[in-house]
C-alpha positions as CSV (number, residue, x, y, z in Angstrom):
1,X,-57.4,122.3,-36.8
2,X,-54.7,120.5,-35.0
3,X,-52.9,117.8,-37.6
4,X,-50.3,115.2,-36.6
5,X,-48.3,113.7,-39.3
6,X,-46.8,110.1,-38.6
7,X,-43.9,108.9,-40.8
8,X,-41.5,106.1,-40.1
9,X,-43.5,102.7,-39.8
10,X,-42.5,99.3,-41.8
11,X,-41.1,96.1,-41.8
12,X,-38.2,95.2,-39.5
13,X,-36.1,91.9,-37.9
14,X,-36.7,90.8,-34.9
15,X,-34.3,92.5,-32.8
16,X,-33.9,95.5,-35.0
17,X,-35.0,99.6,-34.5
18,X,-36.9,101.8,-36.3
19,X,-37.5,105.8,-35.4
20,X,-40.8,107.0,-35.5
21,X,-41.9,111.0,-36.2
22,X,-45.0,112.9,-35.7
23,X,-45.1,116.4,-36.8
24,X,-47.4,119.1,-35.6
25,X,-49.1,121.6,-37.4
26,X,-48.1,123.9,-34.6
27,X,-45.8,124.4,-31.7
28,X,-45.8,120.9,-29.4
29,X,-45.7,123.8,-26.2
30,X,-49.7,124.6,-27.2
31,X,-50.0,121.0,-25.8
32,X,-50.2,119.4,-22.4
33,X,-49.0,116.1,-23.2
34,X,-48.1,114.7,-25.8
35,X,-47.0,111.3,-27.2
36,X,-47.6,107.5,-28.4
37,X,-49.8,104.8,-28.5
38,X,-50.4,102.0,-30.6
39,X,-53.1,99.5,-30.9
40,X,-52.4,95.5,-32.6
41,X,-55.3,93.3,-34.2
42,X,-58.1,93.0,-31.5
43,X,-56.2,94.8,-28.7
44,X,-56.9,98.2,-27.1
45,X,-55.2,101.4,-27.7
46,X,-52.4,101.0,-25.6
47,X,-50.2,103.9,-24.1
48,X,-46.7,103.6,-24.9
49,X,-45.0,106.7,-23.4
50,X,-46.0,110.2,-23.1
51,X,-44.4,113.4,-21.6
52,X,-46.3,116.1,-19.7
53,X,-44.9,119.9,-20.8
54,X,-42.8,120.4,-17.5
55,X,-42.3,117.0,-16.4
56,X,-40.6,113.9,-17.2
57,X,-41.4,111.6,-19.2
58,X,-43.5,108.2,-18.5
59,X,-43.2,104.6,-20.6
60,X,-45.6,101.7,-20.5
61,X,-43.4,98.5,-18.9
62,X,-43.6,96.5,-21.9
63,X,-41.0,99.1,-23.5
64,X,-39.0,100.6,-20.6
65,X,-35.3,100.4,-21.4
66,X,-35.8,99.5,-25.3
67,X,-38.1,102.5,-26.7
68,X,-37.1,106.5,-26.1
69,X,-39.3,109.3,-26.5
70,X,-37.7,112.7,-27.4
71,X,-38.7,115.5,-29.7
72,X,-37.3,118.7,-31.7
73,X,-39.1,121.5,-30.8
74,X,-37.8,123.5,-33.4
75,X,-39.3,121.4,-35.5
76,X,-42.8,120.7,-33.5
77,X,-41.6,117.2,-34.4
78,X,-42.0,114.5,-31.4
79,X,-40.0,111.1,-31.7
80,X,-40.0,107.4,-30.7
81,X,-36.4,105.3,-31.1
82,X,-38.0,102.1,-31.0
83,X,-35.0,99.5,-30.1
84,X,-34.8,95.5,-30.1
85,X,-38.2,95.2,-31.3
86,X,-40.1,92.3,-31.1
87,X,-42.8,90.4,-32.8
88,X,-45.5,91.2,-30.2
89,X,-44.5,95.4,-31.3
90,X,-46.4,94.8,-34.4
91,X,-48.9,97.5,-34.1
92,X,-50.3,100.5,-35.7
93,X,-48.7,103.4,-34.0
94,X,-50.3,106.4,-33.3
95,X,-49.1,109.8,-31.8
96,X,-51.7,111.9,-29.4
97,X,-51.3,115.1,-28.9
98,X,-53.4,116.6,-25.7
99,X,-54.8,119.8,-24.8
100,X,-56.3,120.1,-21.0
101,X,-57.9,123.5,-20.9
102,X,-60.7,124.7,-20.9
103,X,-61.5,120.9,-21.5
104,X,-59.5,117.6,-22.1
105,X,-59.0,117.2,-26.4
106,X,-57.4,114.8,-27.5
107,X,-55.7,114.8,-31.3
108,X,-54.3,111.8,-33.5
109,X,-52.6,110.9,-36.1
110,X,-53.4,108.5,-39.0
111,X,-50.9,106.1,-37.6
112,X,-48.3,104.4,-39.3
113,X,-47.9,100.8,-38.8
114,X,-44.9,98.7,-37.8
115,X,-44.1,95.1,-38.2
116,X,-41.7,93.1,-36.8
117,X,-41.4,90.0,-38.4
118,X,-38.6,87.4,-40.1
């Protein structure tokens, strides 16, 4: 069974970053996509940014240019740099990890929140 292990969520200023992880219990090439939502009080699951294995990556506009997806895959280990957060950030962040054959699967972690607040 596929696990994803968030880590990095907490309490931040308004205008300050925080680096989420998410570890995989096996190699991130065994997926098609991965990457990271997150989901505030009485919103949907929104997509934040994701990267296809073999092409680039994508980010939702309300965190183009301030939030940066990456990974290590030495260490199945896929990142967010979230940068000049902002109060409407405060969500529970989740990574996805997404297999597409022989049929779509999604897997999730527990989520880790973050909240940006003064």
């Amino acid at each position: 069974q596929v696990q994803l292990m968030e880590s990095g969520g907490g309490l931040v200023q308004p205008g300050g970053s925080l680096r989420l992880s998410c570890v995989a219990s096996e190699s991130i090439f065994n997926f098609n996509v991965m990457g990271w939502y997150r989901q505030a009080p009485g919103k949907q699951r929104e997509l934040l940014a994701g990267f296809p294995s073999g092409g680039s990556t994508n980010y939702a506009d309300s965190v183009k240019g301030r939030f940066t997806l990456s990974r290590d895959v030495t260490k199945n280990t896929v990142y967010l740099q979230m940068n000049s957060l902002k109060p409407e950030d405060t969500a529970v962040y989740y990574c996805n990890a997404r297999r597409l054959f022989p049929k779509s699967v999604d897997y999730w972690g527990q989520g880790t929140q973050v909240t940006v607040s003064s």
